[in-house]
C-alpha positions, 0 to 999 in steps of 0.5 A: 504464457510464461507472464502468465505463468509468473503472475499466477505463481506470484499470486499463489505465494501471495495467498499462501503467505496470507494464510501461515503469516497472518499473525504477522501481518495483522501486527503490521495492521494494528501497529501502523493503524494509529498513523493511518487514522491520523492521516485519514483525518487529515488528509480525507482519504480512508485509512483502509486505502491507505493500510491496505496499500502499505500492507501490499506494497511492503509485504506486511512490513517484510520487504527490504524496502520497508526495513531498509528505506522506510518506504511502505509505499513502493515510492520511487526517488532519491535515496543514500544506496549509492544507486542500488535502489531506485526507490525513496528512502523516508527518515521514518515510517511516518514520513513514508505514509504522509509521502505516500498522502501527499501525493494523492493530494496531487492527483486529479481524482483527489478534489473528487474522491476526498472525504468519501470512504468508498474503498473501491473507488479509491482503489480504481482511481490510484490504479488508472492513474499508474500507480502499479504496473500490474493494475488488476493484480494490484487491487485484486491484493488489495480487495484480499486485504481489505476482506481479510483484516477487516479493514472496513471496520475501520 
């Protein structure tokens, strides 16, 4: 019950943070954009996945992981924090989106889902491969931002 609990209240300041930041996080949208276009020719996965994901997973660019790591993604490996952070630290915000690219690449949904622009499945197929420990959550945040900045437009 009291997960339950947490879970709701997280959600709720999630939501709430959504309506007096949106500013904010837009700027987050429209500021990484270029690299998540980019990517998305590259790599054939839709940058609306990929912008979605990193606004999620960094906060829209406010978690300390994102200032201080570059990791826009919630990517777990080495870092110089003397062991304070158990997630990677990227040399640029670049390097973080193409990491967090190349390891779809390395997934056996990929050959399946590249080159298709279904948000949706993508979502479903990165969260039953265990890439967030709260699945439903996760695409449920992600759906929230997908609907809200649009990102089907992209």
């Amino acid at each position: 019950m009291l997960k339950v609990f947490k879970l709701v209240i997280v959600s709720l300041v999630f939501v709430l943070s959504l309506g007096t930041a949106t500013a904010q996080h837009h700027k987050y949208i429209k500021k990484y954009k270029p690299i998540a276009e980019e990517l998305s020719q590259q790599y054939e996965i839709p940058s609306s996945v990929i912008l979605a994901v990193a606004f999620v997973e960094t906060g829209g660019g406010t978690s300390k992981n994102s200032k201080m790591l570059n990791n826009h993604f919630g990517i777990i490996g080495k870092n110089n924090t003397g062991g304070k952070s158990v997630y990677k630290q990227y040399s640029s915000v670049r390097a973080s989106y193409e990491g967090f690219c190349k390891l779809l690449t390395r997934k056996k949904y990929y050959k399946r889902l590249k080159g298709t622009d279904d948000f949706t499945t993508w979502v479903k197929a990165i969260a039953s491969a265990g890439y967030s420990t709260q699945p439903d959550e996760w695409k449920r945040r992600l759906h929230l931002i997908y609907d809200t900045f649009n990102l089907h437009n992209l």
